[in-house]
N, C-alpha and C positions, 0 to 999 in steps of 0.2 A: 713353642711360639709359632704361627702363622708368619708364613713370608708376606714380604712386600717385594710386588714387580717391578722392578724400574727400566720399564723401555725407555733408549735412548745411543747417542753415542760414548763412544770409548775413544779418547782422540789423544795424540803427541801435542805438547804445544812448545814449538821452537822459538827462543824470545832472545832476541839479541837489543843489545843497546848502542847507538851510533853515537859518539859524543861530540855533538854538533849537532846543527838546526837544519832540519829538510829544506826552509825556506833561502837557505844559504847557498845553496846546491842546486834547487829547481827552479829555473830562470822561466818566467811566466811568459817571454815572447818567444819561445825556441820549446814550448809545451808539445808542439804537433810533430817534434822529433826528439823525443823526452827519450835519452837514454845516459842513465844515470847509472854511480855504484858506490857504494857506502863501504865504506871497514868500520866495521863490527867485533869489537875487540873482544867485548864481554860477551857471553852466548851462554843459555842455560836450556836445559830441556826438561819442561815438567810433564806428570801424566794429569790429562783431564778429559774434556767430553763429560757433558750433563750426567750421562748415565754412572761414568765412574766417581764426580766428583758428590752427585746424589746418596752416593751409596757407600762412598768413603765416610759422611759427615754421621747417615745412618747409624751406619757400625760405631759409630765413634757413642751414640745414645744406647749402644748397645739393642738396636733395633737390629731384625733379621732381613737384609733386604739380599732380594734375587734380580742379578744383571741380566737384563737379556739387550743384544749388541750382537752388529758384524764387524768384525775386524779382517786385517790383511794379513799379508805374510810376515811383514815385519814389527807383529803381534808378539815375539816370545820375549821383552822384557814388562812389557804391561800382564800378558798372563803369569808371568815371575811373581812381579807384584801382588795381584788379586790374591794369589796363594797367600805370600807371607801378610797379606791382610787378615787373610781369611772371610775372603768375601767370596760367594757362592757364584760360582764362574758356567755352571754345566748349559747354562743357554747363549753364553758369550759364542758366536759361532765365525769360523773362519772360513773367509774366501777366497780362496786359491787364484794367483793373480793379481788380487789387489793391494793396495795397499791400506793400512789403517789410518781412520780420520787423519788430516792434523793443518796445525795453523803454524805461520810461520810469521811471527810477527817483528817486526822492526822500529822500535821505541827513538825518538831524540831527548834531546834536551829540555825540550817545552813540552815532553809528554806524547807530542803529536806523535799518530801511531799508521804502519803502511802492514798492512797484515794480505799474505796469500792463504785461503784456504782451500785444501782439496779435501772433498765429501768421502773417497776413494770406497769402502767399503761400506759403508754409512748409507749408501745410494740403496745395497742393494738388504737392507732392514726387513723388506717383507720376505726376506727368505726365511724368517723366525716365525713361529705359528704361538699364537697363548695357548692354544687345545695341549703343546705339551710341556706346560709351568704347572705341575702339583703343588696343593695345599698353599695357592695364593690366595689371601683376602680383601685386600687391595691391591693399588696399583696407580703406576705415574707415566705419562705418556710427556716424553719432554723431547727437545728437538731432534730428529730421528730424518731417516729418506721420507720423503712425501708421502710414496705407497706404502710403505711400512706405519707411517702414524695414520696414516686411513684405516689402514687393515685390522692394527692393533686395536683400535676402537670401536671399530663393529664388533670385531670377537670379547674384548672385553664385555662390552653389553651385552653379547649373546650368553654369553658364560654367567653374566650375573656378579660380576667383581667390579668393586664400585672403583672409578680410577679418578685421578686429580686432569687433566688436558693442560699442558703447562709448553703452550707454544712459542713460546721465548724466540730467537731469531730466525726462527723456521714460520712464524707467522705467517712472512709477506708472500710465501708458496700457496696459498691459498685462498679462494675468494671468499666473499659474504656469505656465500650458498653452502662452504662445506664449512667454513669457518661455526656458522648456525648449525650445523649438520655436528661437529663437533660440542658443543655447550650441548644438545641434546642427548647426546650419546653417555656424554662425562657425569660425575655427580658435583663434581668440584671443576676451576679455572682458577690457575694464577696467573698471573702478567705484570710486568713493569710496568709504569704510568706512562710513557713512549707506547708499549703494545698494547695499553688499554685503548689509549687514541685512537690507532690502527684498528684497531679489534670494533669499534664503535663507529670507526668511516666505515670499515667496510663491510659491515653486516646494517648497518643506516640505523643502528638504535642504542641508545645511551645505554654507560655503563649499566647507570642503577634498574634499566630494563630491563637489558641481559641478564642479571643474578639473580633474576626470576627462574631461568632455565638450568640453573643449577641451587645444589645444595647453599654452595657457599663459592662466592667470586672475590680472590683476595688479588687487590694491588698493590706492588711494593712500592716504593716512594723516597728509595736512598736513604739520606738522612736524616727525612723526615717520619720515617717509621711507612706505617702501611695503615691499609682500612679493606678491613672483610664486611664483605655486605654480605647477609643472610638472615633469613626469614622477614625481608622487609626492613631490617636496620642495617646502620652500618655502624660498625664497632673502628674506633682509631688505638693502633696498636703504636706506640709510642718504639723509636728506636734507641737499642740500648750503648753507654758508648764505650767507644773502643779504646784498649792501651794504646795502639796507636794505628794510623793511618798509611796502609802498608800500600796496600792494592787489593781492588775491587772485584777482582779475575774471580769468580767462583763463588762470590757471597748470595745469589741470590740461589744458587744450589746449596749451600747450608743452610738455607732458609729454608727451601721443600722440604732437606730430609726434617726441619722441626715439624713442618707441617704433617708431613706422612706419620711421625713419630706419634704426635697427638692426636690427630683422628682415628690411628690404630688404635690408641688407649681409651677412646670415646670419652676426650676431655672436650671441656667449654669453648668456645670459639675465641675465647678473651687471653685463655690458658696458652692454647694452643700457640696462637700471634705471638703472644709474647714468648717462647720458648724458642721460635721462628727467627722474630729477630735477634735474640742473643747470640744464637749460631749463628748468623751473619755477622753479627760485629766481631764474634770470638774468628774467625774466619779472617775478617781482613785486618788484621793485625801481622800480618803473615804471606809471603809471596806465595804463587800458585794457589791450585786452587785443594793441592790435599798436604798439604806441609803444617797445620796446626794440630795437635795433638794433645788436647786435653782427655784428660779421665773423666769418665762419667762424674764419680764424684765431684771432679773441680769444675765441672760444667752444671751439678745440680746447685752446690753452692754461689758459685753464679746467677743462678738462677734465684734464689733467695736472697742475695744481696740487692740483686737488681729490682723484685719486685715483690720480696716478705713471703712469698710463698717456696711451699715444697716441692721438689721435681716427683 
């Protein structure tokens, strides 16, 4: 089986819950000397970062995907993990010094959420070269260091390996000029309907214009499913629904890997979306963003339930 490359991060994500209301605590005329401090009883730490939670959901289609990621020193229980995944770790690279992505988020009562993140090894992405990933056919460029999702992009082009550009909250690093520069390079673009906006201010030209310069330009759309535009149409992929409504952390990365999964297999564009969204919804049923664990089987059957067809 052909690898798939998934440039991106590899990130800790620290998530505590404060049981009470930020609005309760942050006095809006004493804002310009704001120092505050919350007890945080409950605390949980999950692994995520686009590139591992892409490539967790992969594995889970029984798809072959290949991490490439910098990590820091405080890397040896996420590379623990990778192992007993068995997910192909040899371009995951560590930088001495740093530390590994991560966010540190702090949840209340109303949801309202105050999140620190530091990029720590993340920043320094174009230390990774694609000239040395063998036997990849694809590939996904998802939020990554700046120079590193540049870099990665020329070389994928230059190589000849056709990649998805999946700039997700690393968008707004970028103006119209490489943004365009990017949609040329790529053969595919996904984006939430928030980054399509962005994506469409600031290159000055509608969506349905842009998915002229790629293959296929998929928008996701929450609960309302998505819509791939290609070859001139657009297809509305209906979202499938969930046991239950957990949290959203991660679903639009089990969405790629459906995506990755189906263009490897050179399925329909209609096939595809829909296999996309079901790993999203199977996804947030489930805290974090690598904590659900279905079997192939129980996810192809899924898959026929939800829409008569065979995986």
């Amino acid at each position: 089986m052909s690898k798939t490359l998934i440039c991106g991060s590899l990130a800790y994500d620290t998530i505590m819950v404060f049981h009470d209301r930020f609005k309760n605590h942050i006095l809006p005329e004493q804002i310009h000397i704001l120092n505050v401090a919350f007890l945080v009883p409950d605390m949980r730490r999950e692994y995520g970062g686009c590139a591992g939670n892409i490539a967790y959901n992969l594995r889970l289609l029984e798809g072959d995907p290949l991490i490439m990621a910098t990590i820091g020193d405080d890397s040896g229980p996420y590379l623990q993990r990778l192992r007993h995944l068995q997910l192909d770790a040899r371009h995951v690279k560590e930088m001495a010094g740093s530390f590994t992505a991560q966010a540190f988020i702090t949840t209340d009562l109303d949801d309202n959420q105050i999140t620190a993140f530091h990029p720590g090894a993340m920043n320094q992405s174009h230390a990774n070269s694609i000239a040395e990933a063998d036997g990849v056919k694809l590939a996904i460029i998802s939020p990554d260091g700046r120079q590193g999702m540049l870099d990665h992009a020329r070389d994928l082009r230059a190589a000849g390996i056709p990649f998805i550009f999946d700039p997700g909250q690393g968008l707004p690093m970028f103006d119209g000029v490489e943004l365009l520069d990017f949609l040329q390079l790529a053969d595919y673009c996904t984006v939430n309907d928030y980054e399509a906006k962005l994506l469409a201010e600031r290159t000055g030209r509608s969506i349905e214009d842009l998915a002229h310069e790629v293959k296929a330009l998929i928008v996701t759309l929450g609960a309302n499913g998505s819509e791939i535009y290609s070859d001139g149409q657009r297809l509305i992929v209906p979202s499938v629904k969930a046991d239950e409504l957990v949290d959203p952390t991660g679903c639009g990365d089990a969405y790629r890997a459906g995506l990755l999964y189906g263009i490897a297999q050179g399925w329909p564009w209609l096939k595809t979306g829909r296999l996309a969204s079901l790993m999203g919804s199977i996804k947030i049923a489930h805290r974090g963003g690598q904590n659900h664990k279905p079997t192939r089987a129980e996810i192809a059957e899924r898959f026929r339930s939800a829409f008569g067809e065979q995986l």
